[in-house]
C-alpha positions in Angstrom: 70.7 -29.1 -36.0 69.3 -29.9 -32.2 69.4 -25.9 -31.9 67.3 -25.5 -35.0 64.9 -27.8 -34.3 63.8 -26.6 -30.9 63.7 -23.4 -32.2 61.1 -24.5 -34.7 59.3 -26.3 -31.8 59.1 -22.6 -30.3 58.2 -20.6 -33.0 55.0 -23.3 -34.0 53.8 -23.4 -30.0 53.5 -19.5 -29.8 52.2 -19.1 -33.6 49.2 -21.8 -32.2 48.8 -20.2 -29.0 48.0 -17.1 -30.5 46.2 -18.7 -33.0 44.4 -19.7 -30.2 43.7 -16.6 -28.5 42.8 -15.3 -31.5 40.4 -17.8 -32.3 38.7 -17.0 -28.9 38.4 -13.8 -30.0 36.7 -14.3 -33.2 34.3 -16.2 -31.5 32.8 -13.4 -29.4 32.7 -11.4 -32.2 28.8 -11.3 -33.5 28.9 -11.9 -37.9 26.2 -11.1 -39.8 25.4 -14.6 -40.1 24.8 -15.3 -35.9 22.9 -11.8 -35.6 20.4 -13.7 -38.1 20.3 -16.5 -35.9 19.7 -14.8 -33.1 17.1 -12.7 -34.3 15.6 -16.3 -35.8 15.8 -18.4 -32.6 13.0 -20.3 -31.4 10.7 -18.3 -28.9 9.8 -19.7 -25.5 6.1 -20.6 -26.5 3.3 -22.7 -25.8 5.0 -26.1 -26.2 8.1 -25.2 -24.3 6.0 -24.0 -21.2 3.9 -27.4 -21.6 7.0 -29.2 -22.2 9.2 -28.5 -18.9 5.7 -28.3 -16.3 6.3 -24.8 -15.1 4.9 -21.1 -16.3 6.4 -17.9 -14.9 4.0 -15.2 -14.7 5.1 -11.8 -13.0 2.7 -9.3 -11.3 3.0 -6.5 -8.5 3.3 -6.8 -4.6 -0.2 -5.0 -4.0 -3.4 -5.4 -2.3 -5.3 -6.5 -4.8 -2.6 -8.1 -7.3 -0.6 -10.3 -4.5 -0.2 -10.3 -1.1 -0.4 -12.1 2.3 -3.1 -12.6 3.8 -2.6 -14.1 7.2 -1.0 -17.5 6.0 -2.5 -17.4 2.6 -1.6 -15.3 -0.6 -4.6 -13.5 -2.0 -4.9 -10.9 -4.7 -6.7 -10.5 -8.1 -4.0 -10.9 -10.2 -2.5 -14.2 -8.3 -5.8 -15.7 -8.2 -6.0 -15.7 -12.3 -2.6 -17.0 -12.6 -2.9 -19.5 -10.6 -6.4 -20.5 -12.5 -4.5 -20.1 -15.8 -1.6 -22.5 -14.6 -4.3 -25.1 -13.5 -5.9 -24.3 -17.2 -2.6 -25.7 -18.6 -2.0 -28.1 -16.0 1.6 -26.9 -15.4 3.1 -25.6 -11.7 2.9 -21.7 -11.3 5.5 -19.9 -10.5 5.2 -16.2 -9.5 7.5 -13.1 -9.6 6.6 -10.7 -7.6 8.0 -7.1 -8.2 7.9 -4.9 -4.9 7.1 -1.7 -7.1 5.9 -0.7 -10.7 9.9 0.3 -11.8 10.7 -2.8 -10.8 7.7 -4.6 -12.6 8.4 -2.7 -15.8 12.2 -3.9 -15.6 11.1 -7.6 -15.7 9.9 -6.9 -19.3 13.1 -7.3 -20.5 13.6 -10.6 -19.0 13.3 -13.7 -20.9 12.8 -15.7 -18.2 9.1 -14.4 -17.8 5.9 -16.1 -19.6 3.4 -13.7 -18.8 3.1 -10.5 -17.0 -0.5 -9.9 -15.0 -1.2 -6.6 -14.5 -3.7 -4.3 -16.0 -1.5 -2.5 -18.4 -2.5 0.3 -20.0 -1.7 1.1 -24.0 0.8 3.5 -23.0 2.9 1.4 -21.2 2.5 -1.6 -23.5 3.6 0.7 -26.4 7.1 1.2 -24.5 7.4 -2.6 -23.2 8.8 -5.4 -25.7 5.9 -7.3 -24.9 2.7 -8.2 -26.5 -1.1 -6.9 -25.4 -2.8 -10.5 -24.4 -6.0 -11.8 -22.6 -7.7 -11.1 -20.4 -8.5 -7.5 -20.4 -10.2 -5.5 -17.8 -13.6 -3.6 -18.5 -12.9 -1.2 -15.3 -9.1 -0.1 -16.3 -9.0 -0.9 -20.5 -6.1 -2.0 -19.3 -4.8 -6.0 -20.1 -2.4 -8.8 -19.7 0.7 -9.0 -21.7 3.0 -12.1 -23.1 6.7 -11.8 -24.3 6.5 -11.2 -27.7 6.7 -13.9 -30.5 4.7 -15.9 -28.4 1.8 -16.4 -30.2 0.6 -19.8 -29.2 0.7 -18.6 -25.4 -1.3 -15.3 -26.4 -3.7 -17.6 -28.2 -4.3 -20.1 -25.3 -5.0 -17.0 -22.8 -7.2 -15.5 -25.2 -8.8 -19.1 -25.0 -9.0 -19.2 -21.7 -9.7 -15.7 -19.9 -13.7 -15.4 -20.8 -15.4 -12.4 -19.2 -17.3 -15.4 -17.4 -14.1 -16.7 -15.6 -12.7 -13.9 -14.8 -15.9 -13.1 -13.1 -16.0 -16.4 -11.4 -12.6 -16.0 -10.1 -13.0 -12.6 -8.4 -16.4 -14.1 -7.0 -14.6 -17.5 -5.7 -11.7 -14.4 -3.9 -14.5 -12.9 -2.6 -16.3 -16.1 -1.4 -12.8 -16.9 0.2 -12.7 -14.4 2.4 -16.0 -14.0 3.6 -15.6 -17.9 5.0 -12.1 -16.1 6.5 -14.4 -14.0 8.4 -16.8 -17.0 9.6 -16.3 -18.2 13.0 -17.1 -21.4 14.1 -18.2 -21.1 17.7 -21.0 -22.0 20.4 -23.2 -18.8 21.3 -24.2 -18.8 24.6 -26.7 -16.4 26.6 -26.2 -12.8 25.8 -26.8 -12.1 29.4 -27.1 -13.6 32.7 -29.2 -11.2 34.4 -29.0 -7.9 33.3 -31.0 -6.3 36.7 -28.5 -7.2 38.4 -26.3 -5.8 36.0 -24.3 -9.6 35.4 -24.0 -10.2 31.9 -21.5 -13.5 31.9 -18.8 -15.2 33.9 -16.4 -12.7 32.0 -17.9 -9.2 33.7 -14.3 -9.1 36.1 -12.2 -9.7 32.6 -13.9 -6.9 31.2 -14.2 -4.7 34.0 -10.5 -4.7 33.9 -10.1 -4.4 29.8 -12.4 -1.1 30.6 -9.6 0.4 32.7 -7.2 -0.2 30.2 -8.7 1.3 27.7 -11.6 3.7 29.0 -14.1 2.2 28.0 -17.5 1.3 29.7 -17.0 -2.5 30.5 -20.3 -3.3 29.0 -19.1 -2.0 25.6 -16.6 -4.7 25.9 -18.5 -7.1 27.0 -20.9 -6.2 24.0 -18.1 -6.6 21.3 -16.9 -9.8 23.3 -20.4 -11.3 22.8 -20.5 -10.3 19.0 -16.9 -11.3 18.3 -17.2 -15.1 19.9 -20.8 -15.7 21.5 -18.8 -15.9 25.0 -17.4 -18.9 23.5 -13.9 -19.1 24.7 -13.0 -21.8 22.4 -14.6 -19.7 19.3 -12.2 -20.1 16.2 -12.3 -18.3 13.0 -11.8 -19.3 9.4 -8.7 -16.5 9.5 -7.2 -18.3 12.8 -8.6 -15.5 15.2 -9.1 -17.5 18.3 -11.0 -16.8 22.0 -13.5 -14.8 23.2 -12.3 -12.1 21.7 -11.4 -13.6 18.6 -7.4 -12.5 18.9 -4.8 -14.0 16.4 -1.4 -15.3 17.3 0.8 -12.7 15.4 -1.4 -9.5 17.3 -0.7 -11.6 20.7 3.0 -11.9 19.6 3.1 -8.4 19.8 2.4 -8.0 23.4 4.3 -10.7 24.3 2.0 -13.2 25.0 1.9 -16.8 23.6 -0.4 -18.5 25.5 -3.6 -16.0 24.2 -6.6 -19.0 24.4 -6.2 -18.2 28.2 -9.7 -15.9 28.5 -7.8 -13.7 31.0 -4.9 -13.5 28.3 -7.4 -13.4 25.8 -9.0 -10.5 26.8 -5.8 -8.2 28.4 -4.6 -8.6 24.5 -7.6 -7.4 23.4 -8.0 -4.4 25.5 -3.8 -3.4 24.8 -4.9 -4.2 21.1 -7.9 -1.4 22.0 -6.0 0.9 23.5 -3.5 1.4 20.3 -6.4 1.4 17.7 -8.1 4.0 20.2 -4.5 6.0 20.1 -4.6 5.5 16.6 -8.1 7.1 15.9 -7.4 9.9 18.3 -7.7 12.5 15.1 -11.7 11.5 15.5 -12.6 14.0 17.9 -16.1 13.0 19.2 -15.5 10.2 21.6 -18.4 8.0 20.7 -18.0 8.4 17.4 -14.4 6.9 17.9 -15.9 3.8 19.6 -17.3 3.4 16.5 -14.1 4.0 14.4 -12.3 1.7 16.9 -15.1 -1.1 16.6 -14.9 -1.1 12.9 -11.3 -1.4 12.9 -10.8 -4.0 15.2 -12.4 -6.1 13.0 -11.2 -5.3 9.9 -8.5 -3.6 10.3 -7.4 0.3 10.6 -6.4 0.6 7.4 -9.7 -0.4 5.4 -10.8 2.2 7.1 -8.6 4.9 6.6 -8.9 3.9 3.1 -12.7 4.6 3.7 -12.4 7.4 5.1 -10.3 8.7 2.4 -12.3 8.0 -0.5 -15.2 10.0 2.0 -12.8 13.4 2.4 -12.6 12.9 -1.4 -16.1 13.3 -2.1 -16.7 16.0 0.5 -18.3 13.2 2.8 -17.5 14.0 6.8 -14.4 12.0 7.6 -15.1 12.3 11.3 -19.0 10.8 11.1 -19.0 6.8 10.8 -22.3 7.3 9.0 -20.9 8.6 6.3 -17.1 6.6 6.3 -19.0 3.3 6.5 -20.7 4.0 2.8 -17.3 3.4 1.6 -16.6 0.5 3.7 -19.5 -0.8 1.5 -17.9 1.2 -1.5 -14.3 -1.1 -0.8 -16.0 -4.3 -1.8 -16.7 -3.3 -5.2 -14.1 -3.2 -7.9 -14.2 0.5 -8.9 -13.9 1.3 -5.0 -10.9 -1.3 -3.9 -9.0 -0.2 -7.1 -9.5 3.4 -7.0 -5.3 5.0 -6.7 -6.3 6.7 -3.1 -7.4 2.8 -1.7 -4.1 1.6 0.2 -5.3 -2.0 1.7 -7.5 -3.5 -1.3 -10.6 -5.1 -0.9 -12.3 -5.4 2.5 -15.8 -7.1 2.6 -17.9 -4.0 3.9 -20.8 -5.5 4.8 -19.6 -7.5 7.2 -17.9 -4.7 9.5 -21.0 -2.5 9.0 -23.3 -4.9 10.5 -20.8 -5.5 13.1 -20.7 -2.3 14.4 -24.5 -1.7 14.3 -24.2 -5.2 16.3 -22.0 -4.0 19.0 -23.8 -1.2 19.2 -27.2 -2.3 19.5 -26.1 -4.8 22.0 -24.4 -2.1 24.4 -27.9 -0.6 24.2 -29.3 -3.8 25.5 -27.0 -4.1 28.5 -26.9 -0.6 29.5 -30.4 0.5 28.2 -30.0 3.7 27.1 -26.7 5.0 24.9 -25.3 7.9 24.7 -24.5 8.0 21.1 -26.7 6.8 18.3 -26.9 3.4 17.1 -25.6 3.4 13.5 -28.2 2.8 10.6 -26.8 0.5 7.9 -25.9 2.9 5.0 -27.5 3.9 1.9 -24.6 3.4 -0.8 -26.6 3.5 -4.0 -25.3 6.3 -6.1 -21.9 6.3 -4.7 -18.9 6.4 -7.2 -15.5 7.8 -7.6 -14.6 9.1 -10.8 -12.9 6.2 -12.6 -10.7 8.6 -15.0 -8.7 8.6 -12.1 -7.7 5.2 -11.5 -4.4 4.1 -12.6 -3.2 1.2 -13.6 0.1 0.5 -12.7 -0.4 1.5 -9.0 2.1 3.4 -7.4 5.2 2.1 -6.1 4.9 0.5 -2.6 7.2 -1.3 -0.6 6.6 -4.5 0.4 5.4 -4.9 3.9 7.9 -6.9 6.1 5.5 -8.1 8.6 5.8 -11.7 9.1 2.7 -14.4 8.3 2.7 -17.4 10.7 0.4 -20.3 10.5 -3.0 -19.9 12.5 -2.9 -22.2 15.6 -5.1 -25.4 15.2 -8.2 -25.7 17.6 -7.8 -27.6 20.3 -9.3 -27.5 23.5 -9.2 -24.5 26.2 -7.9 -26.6 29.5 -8.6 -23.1 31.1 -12.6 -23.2 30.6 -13.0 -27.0 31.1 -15.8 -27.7 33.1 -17.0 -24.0 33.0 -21.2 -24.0 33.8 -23.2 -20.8 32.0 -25.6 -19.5 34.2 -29.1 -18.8 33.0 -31.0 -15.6 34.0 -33.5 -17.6 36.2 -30.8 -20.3 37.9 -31.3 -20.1 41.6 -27.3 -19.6 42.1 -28.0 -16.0 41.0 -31.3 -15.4 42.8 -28.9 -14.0 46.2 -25.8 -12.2 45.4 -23.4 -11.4 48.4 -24.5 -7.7 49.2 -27.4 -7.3 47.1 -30.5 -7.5 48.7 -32.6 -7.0 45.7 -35.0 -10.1 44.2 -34.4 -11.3 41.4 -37.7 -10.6 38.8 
């Protein structure tokens, strides 16, 4: 009986184990009635966004969708998302995909609200997403939400007028023109320039012009245009000293303490002398000065980016004249967008005028040049053929070069003290071995 009994213990454990088991099964197995729900469960909308605070809107590591700027994040694209998420009043959070297969993959992910990128009809055709606001005049090309939800779709439609997305590309712009501002104190441009002493900085640059092979007076020139002689000058991008050097470019010569104005300036000529390297495929020598001048203060590639939308239009690649109509060209949308542009949008204007600046100013000091003195271009009628542009731009890794926080102004200790000389103080009226008069 005792025998039996267990044995009926046994048999009813393993028949509801496997019954178990079995049951587990079942459960993974999709009926006809959970493929209806499925296809029937509630979207990710509107009210769930508002509900839990946050949207999640995915765009493309690119010059003029989302990158870093210095220690700021800039971009198009990033600057509407985060004026849509302040629309809503919920936090923004952005995916950033480091090249279009990658972007295209995060349509298939629930997790995203809303995917900012000019998107052409092709591509939304193939995407399970829906064609949303706000839509771009330049590219046809427009926004897009996951699809089902229409309360989202409605709200950006709402929201993205032609006259805010026009305000926000103005307040980018706006942005980094006061990036480029420099707050400094300009002092004289010159000492005395018959006896050929143009500030307290003539040794600094006298050695910078070894370095680099320059004529010191070109460096002082751009020393005077970059920061007034100030050595305390500060820019709204964190470029700091009389040269206007910032912290990572110091980094890379191994320097940290840059505000130094000997430091300052031995940065600035090794920083010279790889731009100059750099530009070696510019054959005229004064016309590289130029190159070099313009690129120092914007960076090279704005203007390789220049200079390729010139080869593409027959223009003369080696000839600043001509390059610096499409530094002008790279501050409109149909130039900065164009599939050759590599670096985005660069505010042209501002590293024209800085050349014919430098320029002009090295003709002062040495009174006769022997290169011309750029004019300020004549850009009307320049265009690229917009057929061309693409939308989805091309994939492009994402640059690993690190973004630290500009240095907050403080005082040089170095130049403490430090008394400008004007061209008729007495001190300058006898200089040892010159037995010229001062006029």
């Amino acid at each position: 009986m005792n025998r039996s009994f267990a044995f009926f213990l046994f048999i009813l454990f393993l028949a509801l184990g496997l019954s178990g088991c079995g049951g587990d099964k079942v459960n993974r197995l999709a009926t006809p009635t959970d493929t209806l729900a499925q296809q029937h469960k509630p979207v990710w909308d509107l009210d769930s966004i508002l509900s839990c605070g946050e949207i999640v809107v995915a765009t493309l590591h690119g010059a003029d969708t989302y990158t870093a700027f210095d220690d700021t994040i800039i971009g198009l694209q990033y600057a509407l998302a985060d004026s849509l998420a302040s629309h809503l009043g919920v936090r923004l959070r952005v995916v950033v995909a480091p090249d279009t297969a990658a972007f295209l993959s995060l349509a298939h992910n629930d997790s995203i609200d809303v995917y900012a990128l000019w998107l052409n009809a092709a591509a939304l055709d193939t995407l399970p997403v829906t064609p949303s606001a706000p839509r771009d005049t330049l590219t046809r090309g427009s926004w897009a939400v996951r699809q089902g939800a229409t309360a989202l779709a409605e709200a950006l439609e709402e929201w993205a007028t032609a006259e805010l997305c026009d305000s926000v590309e103005a307040r980018l712009f706006r942005f980094l023109r006061q990036r480029g501002s420099i707050r400094k104190h300009v002092q004289a441009p010159y000492i005395s320039l018959e006896k050929d002493i143009i500030s307290i900085y003539d040794a600094l640059f006298k050695d910078a012009a070894k370095a680099t092979g320059w004529d010191w007076h070109l460096i002082a020139a751009l020393c005077y245009e970059e920061s007034g002689f100030d050595p305390n000058a500060v820019s709204g991008a964190g470029a700091r000293g009389l040269m206007q050097v910032m912290d990572y470019t110091a980094a890379n010569y191994g320097v940290s303490d840059f505000l130094e104005p000997r430091q300052n300036v031995s940065v600035a000529a090794c920083h010279l002398k790889d731009i100059i390297n750099d530009f070696s495929d510019i054959h005229d020598r004064y016309e590289r000065m130029k190159f070099v001048v313009a690129a120092y203060n914007c960076g090279g590639g704005h203007i390789r980016d220049a200079q390729e939308l010139c080869r593409r239009e027959n223009g003369n690649v080696q000839s600043w004249q001509d390059v610096s109509r499409y530094c002008l060209f790279l501050s409109r949308p149909e130039g900065y967008r164009h599939p050759a542009v590599r670096h985005g949008v660069m505010i042209g204007e501002e590293t024209v005028m800085h050349v014919i600046k430098v320029m002009r100013r090295w003709e002062q000091y040495i009174k006769h040049l022997p290169t011309s003195v750029p004019r300020y271009p004549d850009d009307k009628g320049l265009s690229v053929d917009t057929a061309s542009l693409i939308v989805t731009p091309e994939a492009r890794a994402a640059t690993a070069r690190p973004h630290p926080q500009p240095q907050k102004a403080r005082p040089n200790r170095f130049t403490q003290g430090t008394q400008i000389l004007g061209p008729n103080d007495p001190r300058l009226l006898h200089v040892a071995g010159d037995t010229s008069t001062s006029k």
